[in-house]
N, C-alpha and C positions, 0 to 999 in steps of 0.2 A: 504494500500500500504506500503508493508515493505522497509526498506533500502538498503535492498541492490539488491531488484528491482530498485531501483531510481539509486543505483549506476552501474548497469549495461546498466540502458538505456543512462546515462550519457559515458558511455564509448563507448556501441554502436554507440551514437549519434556522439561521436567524431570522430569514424572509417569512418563512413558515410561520414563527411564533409571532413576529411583529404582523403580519397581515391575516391570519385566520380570523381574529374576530372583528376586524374592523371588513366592512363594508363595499373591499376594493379586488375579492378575487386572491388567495394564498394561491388556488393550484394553478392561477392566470400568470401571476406573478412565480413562482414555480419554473412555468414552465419555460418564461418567455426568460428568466435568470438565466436556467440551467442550459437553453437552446444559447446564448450570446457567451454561455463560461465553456460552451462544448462538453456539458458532463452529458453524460447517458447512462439511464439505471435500467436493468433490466426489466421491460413489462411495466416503465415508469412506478414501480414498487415503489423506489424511495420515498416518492414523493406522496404516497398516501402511509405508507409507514410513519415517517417523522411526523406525523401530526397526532401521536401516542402522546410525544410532548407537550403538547397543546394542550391537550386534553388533561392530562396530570396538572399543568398549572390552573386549568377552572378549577378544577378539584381541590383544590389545595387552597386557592382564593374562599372557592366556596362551602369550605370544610365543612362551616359551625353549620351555613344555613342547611345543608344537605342530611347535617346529620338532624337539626332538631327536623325536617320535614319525615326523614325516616321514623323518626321515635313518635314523631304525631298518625302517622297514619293506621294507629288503630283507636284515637280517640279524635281527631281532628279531621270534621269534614271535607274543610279546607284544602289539608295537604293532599288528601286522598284528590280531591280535586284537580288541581294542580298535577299530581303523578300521572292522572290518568290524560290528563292535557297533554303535556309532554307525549306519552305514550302514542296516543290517536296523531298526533303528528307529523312522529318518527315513520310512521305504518308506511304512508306512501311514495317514500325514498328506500324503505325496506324493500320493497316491493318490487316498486318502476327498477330500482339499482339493482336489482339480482338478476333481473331478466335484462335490463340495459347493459349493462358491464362491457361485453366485449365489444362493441359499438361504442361503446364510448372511449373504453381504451384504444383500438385501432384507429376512429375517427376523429373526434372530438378534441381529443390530446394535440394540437395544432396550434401553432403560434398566430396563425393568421386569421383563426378563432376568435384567440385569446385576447388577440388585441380590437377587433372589431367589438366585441364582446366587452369590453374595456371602454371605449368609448358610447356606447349604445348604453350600455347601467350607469355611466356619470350621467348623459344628459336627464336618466329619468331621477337619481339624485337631485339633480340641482332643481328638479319639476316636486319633489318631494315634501318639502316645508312649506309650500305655498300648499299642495293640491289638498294634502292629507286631511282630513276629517279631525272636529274638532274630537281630543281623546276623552272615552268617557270612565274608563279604569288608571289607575296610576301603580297597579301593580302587579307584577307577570305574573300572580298567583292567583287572579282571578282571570284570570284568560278564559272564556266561555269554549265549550267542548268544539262548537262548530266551528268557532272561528280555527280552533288550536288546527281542526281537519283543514281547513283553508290554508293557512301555514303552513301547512305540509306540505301540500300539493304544490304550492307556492315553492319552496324549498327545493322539488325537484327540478327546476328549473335552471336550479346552481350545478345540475350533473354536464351542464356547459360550462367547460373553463372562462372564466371569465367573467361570469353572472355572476357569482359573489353570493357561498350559502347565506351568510350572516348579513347580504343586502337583500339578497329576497325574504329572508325571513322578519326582516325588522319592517322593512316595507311593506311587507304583509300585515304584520302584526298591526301598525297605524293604520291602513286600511280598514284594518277592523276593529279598532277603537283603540289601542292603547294606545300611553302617551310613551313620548320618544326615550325615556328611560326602561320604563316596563315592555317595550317592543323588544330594544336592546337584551335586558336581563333574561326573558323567556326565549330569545335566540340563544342564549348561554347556554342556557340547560337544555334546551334542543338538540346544540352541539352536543352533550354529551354522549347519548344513546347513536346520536348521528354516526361521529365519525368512530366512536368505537367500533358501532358494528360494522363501515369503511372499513378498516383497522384489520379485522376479526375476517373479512370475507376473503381481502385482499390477499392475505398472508396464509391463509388457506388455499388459495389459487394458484399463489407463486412461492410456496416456499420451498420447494423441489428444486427451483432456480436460483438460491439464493445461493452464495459462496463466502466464504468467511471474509473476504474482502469487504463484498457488499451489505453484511450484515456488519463488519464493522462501522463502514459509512455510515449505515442507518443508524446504528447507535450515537454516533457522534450527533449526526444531524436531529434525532429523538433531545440530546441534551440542548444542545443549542436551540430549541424550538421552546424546550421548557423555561429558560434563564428567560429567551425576548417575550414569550407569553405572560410572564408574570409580570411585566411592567403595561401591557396592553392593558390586560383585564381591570387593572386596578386604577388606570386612569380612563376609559373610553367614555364607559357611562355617565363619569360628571363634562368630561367634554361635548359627547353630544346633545347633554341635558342642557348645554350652556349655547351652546356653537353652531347645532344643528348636524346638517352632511355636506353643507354646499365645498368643504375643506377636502374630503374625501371625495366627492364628485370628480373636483377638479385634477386631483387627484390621479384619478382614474381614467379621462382624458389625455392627460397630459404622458402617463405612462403608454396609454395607446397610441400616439400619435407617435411615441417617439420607439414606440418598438415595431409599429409600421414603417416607419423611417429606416432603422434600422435592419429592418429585413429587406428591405428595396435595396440598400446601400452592401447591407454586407452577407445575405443572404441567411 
């Protein structure tokens, strides 16, 4: 394992952690990183691998809340509510992504996707703060069942690099009444069930292919995901509660344009 394999999983890893929860595409930016550093993972594994560490840093942000919602749900309405929310969510990425998979791995995995797909989710960002319904919940724990199935469906939408799970699901979420914090926090716990079972399906598919090499990468890039997630999760919510997305939007444009550029320019 040479160096500067270790240093590009190190850097992918960090992309990973700094962009999964924010609104702008991790596997867009992923992909369009790793296509310009010339990495290649087998079966694009890594790239749904390392977001183990992602997912450990919600976890770990969201320790206390996760556990007191485990310890309520045999006497608390509420949480039972809320899990089963979550749950009816997850269903239709569970689903559509078991039977999408190789279609999306062969095809979709595209930089020229990635980046159209990048500038298509900022303009509807920046369309966001204006269109969105006034909210009529301010907390991801009252998310109503139907909507939560909305958001899901919604969510599948992000199996196009590019789309951005945690933009379709916040977007969704305001849509259907929450405000721009509560949209946010119930995409958190979305993620959870999400990408674990990503995670879980992936490495079932490909770990016949894996090689101590490439399993070390993954590890590096798993830690490096975890360290930049934990500075994301813990500052987003009061940014976008303050900020809005038109930041991210731009954001997201702006990396389009310039990895369109760059695919013109250097192929």
């Amino acid at each position: 394992m040479v160096l500067s394999e270790v240093l590009k999983a190190v850097v992918l890893g960090g992309v990973e952690g700094l962009t999964e929860f924010l609104p702008v595409s991790s596997t867009g930016h992923l992909l369009l990183v790793g296509h310009f550093l010339g990495f290649e993972s087998k079966g694009k594994t890594f790239e749904v691998l390392i977001q183990l560490g992602a997912i450990l840093a919600i976890l770990l942000v969201y320790a206390h809340k996760i556990a007191s919602i485990i310890l309520g749900l045999g006497s608390d309405p509420k949480a039972r509510r809320f899990v089963a929310a979550v749950l009816v969510a997850f269903l239709p990425a569970m689903i559509i992504g078991a039977f999408a998979y190789p279609f999306i791995k062969a095809v979709l995995f595209n930089p020229l996707i990635v980046c159209t797909m990048l500038i298509a989710g900022g303009l509807v960002l920046l369309a966001v703060d204006d269109l969105a319904p006034k909210p009529t919940f301010d907390d991801a724990m009252d998310m109503p069942l139907r909507a939560a199935l909305g958001v899901g469906f919604c969510q599948c939408l992000a199996m196009i690099p590019g789309v951005s799970r945690s933009g379709a699901t916040i977007v969704s979420a305001m849509f259907f009444g929450a405000s721009k914090r509560a949209a946010a926090e119930f995409s958190f716990f979305l993620a959870m069930p999400t990408m674990a079972g990503a995670f879980a399906y992936d490495l079932y598919k490909n770990y016949k292919l894996l090689e101590f090499n490439d399993v070390a990468l993954i590890v590096i890039g798993f830690i490096a995901a975890f360290v930049a997630g934990l500075f994301v999760v813990r500052g987003f919510l009061q940014f976008v509660s303050k900020h809005g997305f038109a930041f991210f939007a731009w954001w997201r444009i702006v990396v389009g344009v310039a990895g369109l550029a760059g695919l013109y320019l250097l192929g």
